[in-house]
N, CA, C, O and CB atoms as a CASP TS submission, in Angstrom:
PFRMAT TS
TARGET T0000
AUTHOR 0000-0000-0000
METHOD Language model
MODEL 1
PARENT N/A
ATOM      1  N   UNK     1      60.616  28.156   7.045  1.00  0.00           N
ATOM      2  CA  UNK     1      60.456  27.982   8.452  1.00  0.00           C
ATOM      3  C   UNK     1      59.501  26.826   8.790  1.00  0.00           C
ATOM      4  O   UNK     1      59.585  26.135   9.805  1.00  0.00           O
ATOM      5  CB  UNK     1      59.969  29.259   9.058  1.00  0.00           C
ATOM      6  N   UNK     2      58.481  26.685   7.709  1.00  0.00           N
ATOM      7  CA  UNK     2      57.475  25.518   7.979  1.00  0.00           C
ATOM      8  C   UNK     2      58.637  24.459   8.517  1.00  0.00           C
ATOM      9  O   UNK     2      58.808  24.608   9.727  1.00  0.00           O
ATOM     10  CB  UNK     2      56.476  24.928   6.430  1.00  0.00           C
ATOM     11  N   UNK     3      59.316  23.630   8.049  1.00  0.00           N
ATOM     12  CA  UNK     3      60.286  22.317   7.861  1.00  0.00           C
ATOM     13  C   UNK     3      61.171  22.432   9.349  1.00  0.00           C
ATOM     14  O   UNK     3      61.301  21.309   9.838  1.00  0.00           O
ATOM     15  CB  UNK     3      61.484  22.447   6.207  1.00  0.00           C
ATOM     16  N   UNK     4      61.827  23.552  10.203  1.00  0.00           N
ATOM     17  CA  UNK     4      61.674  23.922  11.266  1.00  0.00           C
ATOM     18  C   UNK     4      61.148  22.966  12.591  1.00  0.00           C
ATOM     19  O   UNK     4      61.716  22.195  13.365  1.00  0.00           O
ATOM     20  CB  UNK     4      60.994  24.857  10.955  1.00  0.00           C
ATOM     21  N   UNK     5      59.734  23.456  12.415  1.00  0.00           N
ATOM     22  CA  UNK     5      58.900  22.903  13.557  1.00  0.00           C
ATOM     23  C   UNK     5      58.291  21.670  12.699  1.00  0.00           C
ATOM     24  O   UNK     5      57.298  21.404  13.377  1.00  0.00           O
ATOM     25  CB  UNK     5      57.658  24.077  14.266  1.00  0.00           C
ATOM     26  N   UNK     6      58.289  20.857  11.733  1.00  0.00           N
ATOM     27  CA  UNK     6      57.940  19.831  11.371  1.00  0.00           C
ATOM     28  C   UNK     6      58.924  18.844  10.934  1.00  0.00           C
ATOM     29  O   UNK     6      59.411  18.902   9.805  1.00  0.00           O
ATOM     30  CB  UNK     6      57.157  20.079  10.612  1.00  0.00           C
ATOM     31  N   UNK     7      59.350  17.623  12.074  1.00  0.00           N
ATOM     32  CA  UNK     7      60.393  16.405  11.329  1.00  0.00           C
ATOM     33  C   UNK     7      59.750  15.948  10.364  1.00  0.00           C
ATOM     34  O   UNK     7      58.603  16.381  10.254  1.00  0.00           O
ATOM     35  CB  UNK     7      60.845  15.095  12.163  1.00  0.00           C
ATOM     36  N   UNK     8      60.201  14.994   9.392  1.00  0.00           N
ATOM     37  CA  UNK     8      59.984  14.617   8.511  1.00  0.00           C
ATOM     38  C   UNK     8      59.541  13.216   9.266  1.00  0.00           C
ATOM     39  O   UNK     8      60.066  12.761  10.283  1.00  0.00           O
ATOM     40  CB  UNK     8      60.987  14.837   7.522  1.00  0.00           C
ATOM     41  N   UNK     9      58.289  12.562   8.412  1.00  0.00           N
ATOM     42  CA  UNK     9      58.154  11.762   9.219  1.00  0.00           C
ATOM     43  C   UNK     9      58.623  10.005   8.410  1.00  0.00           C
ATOM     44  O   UNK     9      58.295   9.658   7.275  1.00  0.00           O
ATOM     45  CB  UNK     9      56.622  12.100   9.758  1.00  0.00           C
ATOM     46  N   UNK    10      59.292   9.324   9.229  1.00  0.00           N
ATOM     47  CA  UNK    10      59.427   7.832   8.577  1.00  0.00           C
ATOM     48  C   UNK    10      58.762   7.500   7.449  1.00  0.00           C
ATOM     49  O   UNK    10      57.667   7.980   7.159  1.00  0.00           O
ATOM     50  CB  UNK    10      59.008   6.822   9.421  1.00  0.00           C
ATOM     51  N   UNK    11      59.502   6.506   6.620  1.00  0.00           N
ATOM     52  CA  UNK    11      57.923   6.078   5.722  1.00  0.00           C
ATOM     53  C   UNK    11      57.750   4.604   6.574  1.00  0.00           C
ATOM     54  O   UNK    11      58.414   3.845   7.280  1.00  0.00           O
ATOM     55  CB  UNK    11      58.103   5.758   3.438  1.00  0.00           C
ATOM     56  N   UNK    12      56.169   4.773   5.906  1.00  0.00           N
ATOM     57  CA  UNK    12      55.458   3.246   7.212  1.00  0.00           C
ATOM     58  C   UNK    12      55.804   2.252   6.618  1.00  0.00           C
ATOM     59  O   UNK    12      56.016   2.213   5.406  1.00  0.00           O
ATOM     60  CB  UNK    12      53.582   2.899   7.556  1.00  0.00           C
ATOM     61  N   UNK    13      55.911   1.271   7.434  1.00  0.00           N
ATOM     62  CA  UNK    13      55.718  -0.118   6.999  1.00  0.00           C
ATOM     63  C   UNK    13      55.184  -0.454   5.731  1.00  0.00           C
ATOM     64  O   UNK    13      54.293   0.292   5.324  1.00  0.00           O
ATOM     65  CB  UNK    13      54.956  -0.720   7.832  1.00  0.00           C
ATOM     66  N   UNK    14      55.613  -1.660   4.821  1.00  0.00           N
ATOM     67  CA  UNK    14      54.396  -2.208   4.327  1.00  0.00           C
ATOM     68  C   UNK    14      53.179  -3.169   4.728  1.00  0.00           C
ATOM     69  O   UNK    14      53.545  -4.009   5.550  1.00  0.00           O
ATOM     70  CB  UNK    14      54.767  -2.635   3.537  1.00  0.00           C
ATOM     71  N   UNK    15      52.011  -3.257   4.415  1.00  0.00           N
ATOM     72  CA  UNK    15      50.929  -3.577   4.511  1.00  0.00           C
ATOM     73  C   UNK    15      51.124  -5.303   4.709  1.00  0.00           C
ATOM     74  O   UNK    15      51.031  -5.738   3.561  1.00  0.00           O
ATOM     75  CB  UNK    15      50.151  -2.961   3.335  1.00  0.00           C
ATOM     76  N   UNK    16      51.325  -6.343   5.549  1.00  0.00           N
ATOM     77  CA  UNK    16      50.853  -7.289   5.281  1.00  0.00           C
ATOM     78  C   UNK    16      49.831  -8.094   5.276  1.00  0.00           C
ATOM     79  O   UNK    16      49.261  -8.470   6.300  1.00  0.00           O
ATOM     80  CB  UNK    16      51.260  -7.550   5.475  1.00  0.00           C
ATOM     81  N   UNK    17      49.479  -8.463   3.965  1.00  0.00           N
ATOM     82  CA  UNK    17      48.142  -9.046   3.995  1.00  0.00           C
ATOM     83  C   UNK    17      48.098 -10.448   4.879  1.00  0.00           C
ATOM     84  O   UNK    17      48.927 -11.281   5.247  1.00  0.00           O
ATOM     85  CB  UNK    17      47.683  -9.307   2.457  1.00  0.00           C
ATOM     86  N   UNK    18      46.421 -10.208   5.041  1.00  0.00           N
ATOM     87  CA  UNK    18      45.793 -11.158   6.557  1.00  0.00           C
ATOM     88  C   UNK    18      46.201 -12.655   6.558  1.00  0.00           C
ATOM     89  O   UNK    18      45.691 -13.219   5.590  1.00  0.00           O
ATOM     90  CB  UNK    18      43.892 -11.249   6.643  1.00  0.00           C
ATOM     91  N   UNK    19      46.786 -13.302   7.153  1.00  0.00           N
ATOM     92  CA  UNK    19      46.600 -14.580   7.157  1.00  0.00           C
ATOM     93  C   UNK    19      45.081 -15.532   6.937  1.00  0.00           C
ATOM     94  O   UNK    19      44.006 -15.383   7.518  1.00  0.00           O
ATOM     95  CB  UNK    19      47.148 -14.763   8.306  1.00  0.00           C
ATOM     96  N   UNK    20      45.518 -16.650   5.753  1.00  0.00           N
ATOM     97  CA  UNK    20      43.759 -17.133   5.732  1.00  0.00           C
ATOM     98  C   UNK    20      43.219 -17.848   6.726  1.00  0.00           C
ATOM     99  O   UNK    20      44.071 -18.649   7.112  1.00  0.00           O
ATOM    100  CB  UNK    20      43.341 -18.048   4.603  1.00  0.00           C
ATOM    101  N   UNK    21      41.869 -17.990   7.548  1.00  0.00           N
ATOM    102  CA  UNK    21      41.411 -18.554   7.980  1.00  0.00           C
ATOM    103  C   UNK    21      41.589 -20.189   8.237  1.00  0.00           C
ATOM    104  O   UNK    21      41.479 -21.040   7.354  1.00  0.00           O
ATOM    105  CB  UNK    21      40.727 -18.104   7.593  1.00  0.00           C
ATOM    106  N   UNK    22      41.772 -20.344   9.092  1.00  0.00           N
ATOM    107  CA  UNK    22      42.053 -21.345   9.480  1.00  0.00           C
ATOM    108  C   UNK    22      40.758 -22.886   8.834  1.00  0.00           C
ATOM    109  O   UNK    22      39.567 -22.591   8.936  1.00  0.00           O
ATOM    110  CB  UNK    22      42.188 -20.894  11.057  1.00  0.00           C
ATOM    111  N   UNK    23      41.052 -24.212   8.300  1.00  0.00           N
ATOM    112  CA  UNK    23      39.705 -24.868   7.729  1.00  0.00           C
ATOM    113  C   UNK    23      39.006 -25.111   8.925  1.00  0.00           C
ATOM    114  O   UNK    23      39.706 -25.559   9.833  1.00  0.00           O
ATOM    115  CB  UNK    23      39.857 -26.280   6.835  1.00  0.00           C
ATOM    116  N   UNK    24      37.816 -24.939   9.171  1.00  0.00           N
ATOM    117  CA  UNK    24      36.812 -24.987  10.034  1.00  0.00           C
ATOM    118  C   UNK    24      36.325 -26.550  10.040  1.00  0.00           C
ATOM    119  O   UNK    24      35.130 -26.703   9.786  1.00  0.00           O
ATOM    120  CB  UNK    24      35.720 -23.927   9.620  1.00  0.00           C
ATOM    121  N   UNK    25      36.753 -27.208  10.182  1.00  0.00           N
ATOM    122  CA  UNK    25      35.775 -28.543  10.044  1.00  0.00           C
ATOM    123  C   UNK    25      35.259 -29.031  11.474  1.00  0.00           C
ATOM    124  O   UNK    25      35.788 -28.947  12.583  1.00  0.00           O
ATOM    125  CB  UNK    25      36.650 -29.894   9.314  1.00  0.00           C
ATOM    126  N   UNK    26      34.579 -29.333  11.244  1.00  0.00           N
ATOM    127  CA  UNK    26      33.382 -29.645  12.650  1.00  0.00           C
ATOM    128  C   UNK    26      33.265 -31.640  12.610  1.00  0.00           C
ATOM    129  O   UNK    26      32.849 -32.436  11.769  1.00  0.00           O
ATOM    130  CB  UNK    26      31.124 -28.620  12.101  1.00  0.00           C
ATOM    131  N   UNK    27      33.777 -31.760  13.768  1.00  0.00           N
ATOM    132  CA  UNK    27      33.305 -33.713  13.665  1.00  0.00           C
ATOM    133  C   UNK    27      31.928 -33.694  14.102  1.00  0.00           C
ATOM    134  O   UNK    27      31.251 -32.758  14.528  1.00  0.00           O
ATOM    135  CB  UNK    27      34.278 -35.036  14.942  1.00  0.00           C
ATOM    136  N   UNK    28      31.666 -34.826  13.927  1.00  0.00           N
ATOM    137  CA  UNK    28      30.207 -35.327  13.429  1.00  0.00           C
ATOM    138  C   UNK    28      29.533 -35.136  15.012  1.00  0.00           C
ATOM    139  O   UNK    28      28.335 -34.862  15.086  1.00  0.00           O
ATOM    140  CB  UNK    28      30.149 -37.256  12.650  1.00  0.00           C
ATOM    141  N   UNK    29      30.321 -35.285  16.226  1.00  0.00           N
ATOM    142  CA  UNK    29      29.581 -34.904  17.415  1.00  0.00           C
ATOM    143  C   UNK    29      29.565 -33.472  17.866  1.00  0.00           C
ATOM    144  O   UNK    29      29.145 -32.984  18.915  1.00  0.00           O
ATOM    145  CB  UNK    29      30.062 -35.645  18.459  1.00  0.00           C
ATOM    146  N   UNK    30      30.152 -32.892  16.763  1.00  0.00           N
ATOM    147  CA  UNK    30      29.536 -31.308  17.123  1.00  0.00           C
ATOM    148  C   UNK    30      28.876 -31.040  16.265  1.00  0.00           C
ATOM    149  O   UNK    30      28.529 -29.860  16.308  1.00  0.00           O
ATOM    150  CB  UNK    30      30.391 -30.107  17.277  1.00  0.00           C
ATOM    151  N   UNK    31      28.464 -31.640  15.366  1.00  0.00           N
ATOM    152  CA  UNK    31      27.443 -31.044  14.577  1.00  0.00           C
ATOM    153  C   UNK    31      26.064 -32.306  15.305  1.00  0.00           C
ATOM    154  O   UNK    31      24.929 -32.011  15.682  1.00  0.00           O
ATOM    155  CB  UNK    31      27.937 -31.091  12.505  1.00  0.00           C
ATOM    156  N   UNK    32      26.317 -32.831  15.298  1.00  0.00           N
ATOM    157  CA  UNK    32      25.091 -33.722  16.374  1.00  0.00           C
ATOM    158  C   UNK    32      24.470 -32.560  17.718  1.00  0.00           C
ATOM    159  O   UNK    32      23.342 -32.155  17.999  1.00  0.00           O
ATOM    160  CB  UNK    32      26.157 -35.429  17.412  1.00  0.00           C
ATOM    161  N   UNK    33      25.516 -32.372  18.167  1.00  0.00           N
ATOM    162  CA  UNK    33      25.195 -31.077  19.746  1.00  0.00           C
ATOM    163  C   UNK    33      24.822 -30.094  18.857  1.00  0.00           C
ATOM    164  O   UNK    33      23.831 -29.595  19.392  1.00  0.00           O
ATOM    165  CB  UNK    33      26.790 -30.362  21.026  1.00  0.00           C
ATOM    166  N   UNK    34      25.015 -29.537  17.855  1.00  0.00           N
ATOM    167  CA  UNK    34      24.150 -28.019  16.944  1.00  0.00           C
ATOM    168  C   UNK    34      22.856 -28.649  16.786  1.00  0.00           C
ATOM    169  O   UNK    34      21.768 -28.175  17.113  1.00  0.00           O
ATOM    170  CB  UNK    34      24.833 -27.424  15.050  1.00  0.00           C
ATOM    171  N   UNK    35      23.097 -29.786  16.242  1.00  0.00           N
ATOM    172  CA  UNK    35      21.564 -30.094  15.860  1.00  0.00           C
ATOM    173  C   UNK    35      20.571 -30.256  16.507  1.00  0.00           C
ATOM    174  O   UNK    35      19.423 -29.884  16.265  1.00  0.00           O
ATOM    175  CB  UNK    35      21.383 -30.981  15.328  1.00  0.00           C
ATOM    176  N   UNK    36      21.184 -31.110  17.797  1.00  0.00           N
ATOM    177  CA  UNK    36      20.387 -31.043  19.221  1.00  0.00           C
ATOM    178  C   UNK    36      19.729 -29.872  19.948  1.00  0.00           C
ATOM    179  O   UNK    36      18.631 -29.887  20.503  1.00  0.00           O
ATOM    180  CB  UNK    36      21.234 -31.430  20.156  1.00  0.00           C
ATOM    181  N   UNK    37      20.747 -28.663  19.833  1.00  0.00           N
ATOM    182  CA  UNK    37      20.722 -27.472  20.405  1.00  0.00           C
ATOM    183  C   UNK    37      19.572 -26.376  19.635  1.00  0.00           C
ATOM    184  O   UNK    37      19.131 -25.340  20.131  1.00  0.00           O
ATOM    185  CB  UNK    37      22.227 -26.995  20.364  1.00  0.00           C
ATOM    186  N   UNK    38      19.281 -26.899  18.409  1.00  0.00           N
ATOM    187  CA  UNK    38      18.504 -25.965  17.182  1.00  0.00           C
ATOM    188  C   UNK    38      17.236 -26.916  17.259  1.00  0.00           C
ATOM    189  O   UNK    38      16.087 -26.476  17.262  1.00  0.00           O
ATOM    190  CB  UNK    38      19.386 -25.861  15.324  1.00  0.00           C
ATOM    191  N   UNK    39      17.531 -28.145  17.314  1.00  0.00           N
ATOM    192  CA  UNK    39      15.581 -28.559  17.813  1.00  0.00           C
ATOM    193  C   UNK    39      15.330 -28.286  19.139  1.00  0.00           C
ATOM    194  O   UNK    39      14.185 -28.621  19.442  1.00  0.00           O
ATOM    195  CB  UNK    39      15.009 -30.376  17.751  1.00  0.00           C
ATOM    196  N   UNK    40      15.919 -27.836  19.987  1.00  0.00           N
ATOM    197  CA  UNK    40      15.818 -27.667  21.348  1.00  0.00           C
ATOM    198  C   UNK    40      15.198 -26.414  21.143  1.00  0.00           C
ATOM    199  O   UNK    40      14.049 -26.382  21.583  1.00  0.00           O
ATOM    200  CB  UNK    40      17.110 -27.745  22.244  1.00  0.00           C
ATOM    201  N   UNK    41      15.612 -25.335  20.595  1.00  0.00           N
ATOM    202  CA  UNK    41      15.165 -23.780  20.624  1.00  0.00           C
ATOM    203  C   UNK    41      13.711 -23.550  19.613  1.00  0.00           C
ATOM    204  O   UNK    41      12.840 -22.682  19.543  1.00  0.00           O
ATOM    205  CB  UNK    41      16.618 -22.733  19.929  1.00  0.00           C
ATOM    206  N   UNK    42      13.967 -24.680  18.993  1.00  0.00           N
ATOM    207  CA  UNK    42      12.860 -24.731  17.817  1.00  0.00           C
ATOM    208  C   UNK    42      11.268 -25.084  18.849  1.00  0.00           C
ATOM    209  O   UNK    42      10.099 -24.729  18.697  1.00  0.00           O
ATOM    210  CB  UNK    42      13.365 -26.326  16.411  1.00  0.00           C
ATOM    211  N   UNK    43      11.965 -25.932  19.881  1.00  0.00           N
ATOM    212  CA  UNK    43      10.334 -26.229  20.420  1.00  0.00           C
ATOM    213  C   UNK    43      10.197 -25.737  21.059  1.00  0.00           C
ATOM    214  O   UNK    43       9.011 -25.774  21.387  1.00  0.00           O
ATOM    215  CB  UNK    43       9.746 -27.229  20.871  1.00  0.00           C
ATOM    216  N   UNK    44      11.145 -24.706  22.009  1.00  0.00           N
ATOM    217  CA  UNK    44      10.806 -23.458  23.625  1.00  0.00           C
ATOM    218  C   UNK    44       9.784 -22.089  21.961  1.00  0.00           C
ATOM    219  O   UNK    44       9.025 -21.159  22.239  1.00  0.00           O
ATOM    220  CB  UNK    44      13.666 -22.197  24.970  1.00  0.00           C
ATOM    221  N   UNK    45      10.083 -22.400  20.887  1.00  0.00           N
ATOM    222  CA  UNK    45       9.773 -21.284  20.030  1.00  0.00           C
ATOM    223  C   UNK    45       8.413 -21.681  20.243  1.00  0.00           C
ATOM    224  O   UNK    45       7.700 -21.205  21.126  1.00  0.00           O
ATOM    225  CB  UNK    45      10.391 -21.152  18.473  1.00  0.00           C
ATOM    226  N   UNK    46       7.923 -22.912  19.093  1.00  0.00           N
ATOM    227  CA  UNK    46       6.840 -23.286  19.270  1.00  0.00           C
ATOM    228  C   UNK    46       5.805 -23.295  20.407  1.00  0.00           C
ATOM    229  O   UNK    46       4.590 -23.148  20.282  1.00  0.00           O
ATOM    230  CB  UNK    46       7.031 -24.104  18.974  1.00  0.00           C
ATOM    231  N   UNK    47       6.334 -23.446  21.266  1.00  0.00           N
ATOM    232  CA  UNK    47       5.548 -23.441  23.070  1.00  0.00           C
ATOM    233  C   UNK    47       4.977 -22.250  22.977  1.00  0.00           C
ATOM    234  O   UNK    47       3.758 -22.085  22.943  1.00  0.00           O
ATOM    235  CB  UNK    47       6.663 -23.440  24.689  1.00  0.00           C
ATOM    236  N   UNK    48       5.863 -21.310  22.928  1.00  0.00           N
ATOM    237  CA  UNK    48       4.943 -19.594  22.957  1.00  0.00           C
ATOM    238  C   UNK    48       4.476 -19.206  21.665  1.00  0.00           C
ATOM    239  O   UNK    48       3.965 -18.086  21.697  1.00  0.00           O
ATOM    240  CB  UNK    48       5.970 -18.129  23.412  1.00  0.00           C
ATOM    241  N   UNK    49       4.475 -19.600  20.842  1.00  0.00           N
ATOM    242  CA  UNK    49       3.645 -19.185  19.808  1.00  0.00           C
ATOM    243  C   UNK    49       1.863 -19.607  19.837  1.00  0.00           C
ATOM    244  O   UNK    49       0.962 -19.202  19.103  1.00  0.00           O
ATOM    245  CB  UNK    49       4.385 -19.810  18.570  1.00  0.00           C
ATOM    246  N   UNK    50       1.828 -20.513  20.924  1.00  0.00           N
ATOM    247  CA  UNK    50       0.760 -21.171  21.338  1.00  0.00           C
ATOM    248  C   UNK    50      -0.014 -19.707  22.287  1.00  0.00           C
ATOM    249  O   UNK    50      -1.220 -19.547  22.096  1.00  0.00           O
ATOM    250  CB  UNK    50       1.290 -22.739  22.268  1.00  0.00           C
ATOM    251  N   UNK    51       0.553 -18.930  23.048  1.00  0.00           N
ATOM    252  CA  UNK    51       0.530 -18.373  23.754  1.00  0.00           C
ATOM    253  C   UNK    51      -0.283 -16.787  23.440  1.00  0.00           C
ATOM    254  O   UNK    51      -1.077 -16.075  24.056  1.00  0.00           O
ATOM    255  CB  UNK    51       1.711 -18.575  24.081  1.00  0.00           C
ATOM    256  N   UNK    52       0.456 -16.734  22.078  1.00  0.00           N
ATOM    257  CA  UNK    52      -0.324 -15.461  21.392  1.00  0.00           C
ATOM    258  C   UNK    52      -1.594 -15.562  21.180  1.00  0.00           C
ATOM    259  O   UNK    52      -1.892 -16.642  20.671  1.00  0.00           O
ATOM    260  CB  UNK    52       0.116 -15.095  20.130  1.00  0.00           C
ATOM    261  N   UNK    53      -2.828 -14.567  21.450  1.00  0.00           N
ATOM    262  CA  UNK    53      -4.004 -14.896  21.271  1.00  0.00           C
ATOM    263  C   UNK    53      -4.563 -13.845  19.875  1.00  0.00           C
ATOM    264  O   UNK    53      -5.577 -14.228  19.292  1.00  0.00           O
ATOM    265  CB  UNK    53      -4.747 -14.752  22.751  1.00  0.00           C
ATOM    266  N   UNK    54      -3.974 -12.734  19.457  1.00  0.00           N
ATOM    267  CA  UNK    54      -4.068 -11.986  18.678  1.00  0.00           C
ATOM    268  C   UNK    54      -3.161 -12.175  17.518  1.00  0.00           C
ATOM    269  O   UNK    54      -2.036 -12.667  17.601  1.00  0.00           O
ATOM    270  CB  UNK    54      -4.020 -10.985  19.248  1.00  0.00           C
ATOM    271  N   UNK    55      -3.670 -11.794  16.544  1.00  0.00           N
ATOM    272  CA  UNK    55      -2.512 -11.282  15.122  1.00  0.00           C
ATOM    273  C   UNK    55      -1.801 -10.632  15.152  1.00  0.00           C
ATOM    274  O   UNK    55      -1.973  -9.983  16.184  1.00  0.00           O
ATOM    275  CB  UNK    55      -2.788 -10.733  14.071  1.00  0.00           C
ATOM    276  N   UNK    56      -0.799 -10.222  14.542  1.00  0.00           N
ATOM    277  CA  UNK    56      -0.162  -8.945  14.593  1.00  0.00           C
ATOM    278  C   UNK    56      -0.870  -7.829  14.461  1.00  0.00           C
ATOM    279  O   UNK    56      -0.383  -6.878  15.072  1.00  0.00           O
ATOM    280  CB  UNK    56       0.713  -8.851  13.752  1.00  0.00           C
ATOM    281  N   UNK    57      -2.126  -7.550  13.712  1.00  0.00           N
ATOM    282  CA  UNK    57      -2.818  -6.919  12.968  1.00  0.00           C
ATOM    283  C   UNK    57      -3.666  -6.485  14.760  1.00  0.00           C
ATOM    284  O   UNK    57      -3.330  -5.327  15.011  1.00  0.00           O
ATOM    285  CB  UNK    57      -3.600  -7.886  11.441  1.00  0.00           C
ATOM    286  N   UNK    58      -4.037  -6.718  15.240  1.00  0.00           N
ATOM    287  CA  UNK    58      -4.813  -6.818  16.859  1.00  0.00           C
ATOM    288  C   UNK    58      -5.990  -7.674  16.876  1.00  0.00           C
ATOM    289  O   UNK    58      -5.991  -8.411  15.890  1.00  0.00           O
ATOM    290  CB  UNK    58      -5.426  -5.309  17.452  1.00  0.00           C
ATOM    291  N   UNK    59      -6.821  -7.814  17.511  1.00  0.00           N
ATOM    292  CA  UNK    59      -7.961  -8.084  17.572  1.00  0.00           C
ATOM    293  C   UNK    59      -8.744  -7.564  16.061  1.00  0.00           C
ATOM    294  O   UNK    59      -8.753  -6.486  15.466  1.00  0.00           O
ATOM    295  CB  UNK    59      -8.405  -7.487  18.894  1.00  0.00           C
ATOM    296  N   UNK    60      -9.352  -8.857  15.800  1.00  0.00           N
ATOM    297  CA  UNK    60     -10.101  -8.365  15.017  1.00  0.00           C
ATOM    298  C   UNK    60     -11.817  -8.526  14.666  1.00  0.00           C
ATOM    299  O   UNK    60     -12.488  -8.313  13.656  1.00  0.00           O
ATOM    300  CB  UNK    60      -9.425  -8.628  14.200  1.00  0.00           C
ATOM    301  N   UNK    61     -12.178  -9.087  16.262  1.00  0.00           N
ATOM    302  CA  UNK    61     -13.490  -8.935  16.224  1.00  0.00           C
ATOM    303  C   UNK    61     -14.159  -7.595  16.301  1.00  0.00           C
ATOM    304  O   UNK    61     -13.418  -6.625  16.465  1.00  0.00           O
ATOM    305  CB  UNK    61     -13.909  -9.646  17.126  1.00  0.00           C
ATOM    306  N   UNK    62     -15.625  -7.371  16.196  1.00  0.00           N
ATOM    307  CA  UNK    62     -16.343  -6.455  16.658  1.00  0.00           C
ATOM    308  C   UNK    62     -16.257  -6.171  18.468  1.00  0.00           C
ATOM    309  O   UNK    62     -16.543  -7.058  19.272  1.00  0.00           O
ATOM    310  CB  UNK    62     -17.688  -6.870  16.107  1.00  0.00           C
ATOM    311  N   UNK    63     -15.814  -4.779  18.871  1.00  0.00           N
ATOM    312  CA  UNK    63     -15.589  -4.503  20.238  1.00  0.00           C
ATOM    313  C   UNK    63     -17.074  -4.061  20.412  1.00  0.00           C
ATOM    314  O   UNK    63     -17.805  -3.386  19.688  1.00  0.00           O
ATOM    315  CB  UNK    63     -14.334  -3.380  20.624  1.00  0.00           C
ATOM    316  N   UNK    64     -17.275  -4.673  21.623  1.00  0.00           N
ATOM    317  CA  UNK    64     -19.042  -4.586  22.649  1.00  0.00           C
ATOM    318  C   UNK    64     -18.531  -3.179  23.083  1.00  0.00           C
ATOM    319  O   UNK    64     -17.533  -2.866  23.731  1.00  0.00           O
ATOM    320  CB  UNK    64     -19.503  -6.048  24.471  1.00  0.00           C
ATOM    321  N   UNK    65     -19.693  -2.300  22.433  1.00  0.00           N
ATOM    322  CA  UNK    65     -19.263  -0.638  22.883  1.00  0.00           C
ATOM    323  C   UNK    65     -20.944  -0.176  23.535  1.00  0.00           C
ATOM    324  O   UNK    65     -21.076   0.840  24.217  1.00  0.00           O
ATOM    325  CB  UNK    65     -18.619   0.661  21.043  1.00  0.00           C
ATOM    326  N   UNK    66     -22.180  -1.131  23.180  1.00  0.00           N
ATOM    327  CA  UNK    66     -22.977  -0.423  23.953  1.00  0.00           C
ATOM    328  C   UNK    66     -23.413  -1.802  24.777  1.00  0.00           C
ATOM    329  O   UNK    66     -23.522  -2.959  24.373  1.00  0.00           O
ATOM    330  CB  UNK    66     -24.156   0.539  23.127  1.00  0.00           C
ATOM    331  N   UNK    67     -23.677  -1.053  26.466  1.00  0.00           N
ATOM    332  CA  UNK    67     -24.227  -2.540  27.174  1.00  0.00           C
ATOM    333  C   UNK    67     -24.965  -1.963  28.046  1.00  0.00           C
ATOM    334  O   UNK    67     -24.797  -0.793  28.390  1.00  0.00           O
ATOM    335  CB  UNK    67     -23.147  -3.672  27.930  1.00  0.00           C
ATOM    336  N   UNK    68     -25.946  -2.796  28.537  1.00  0.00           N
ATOM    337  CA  UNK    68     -27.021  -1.983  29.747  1.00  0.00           C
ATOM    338  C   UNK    68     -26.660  -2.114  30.781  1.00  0.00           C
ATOM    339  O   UNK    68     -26.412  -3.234  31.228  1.00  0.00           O
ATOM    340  CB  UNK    68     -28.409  -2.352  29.963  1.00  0.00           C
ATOM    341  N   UNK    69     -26.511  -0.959  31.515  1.00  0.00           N
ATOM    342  CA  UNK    69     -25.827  -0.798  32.942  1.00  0.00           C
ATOM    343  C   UNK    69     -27.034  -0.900  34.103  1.00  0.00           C
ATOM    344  O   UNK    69     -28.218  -0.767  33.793  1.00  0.00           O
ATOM    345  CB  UNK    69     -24.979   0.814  33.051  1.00  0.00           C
ATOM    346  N   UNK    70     -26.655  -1.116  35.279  1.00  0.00           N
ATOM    347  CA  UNK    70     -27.159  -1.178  36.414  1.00  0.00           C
ATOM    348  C   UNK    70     -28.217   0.107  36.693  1.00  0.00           C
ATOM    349  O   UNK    70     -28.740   0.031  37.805  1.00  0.00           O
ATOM    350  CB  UNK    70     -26.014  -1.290  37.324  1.00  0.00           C
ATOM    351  N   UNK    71     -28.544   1.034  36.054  1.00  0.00           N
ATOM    352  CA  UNK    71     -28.801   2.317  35.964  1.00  0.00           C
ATOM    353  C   UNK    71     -30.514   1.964  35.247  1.00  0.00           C
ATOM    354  O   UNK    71     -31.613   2.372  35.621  1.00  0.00           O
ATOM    355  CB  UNK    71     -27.467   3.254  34.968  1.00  0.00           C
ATOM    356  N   UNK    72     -30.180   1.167  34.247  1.00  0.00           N
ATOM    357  CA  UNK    72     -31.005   0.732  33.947  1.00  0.00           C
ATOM    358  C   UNK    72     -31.737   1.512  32.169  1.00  0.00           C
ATOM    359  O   UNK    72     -32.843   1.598  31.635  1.00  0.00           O
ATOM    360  CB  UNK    72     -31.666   0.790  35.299  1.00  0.00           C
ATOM    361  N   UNK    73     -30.106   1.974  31.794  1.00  0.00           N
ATOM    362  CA  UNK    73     -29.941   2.261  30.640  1.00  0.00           C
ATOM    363  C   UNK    73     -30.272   1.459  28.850  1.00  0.00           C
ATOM    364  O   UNK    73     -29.957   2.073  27.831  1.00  0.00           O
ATOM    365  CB  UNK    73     -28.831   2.462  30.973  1.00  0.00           C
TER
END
């Protein structure tokens, strides 16, 4: 009775393998505009690295924890 309520099913296709990639070659004015475009990002990088005043690590001076207050402490 299983065979019943179950058609048999097609057999699939075969598998065709991927077509290769197409050759990528780049003319010399697009690799000029990459190069342009990668010193361009290289110096907005540099700009803020100027910007950081700490290490990764934090501060690493001594923190001022006792000071004389108005009180006259």
């Amino acid at each position: 009775m299983g065979s019943l309520f179950r058609p048999k099913m097609p057999p699939l296709p075969p598998v065709q393998p991927a077509p290769p990639p197409p050759p990528s070659e780049v003319s010399q004015e697009e690799k000029d505009a990459i190069a342009a475009e990668q010193r361009k990002i290289e110096r907005k990088r540099k700009g803020r690295k100027s910007t950081i005043l700490t290490s990764p690590l934090g501060v690493e001076e001594e923190a001022e924890t006792e000071s004389k207050t108005l009180l006259g402490s």
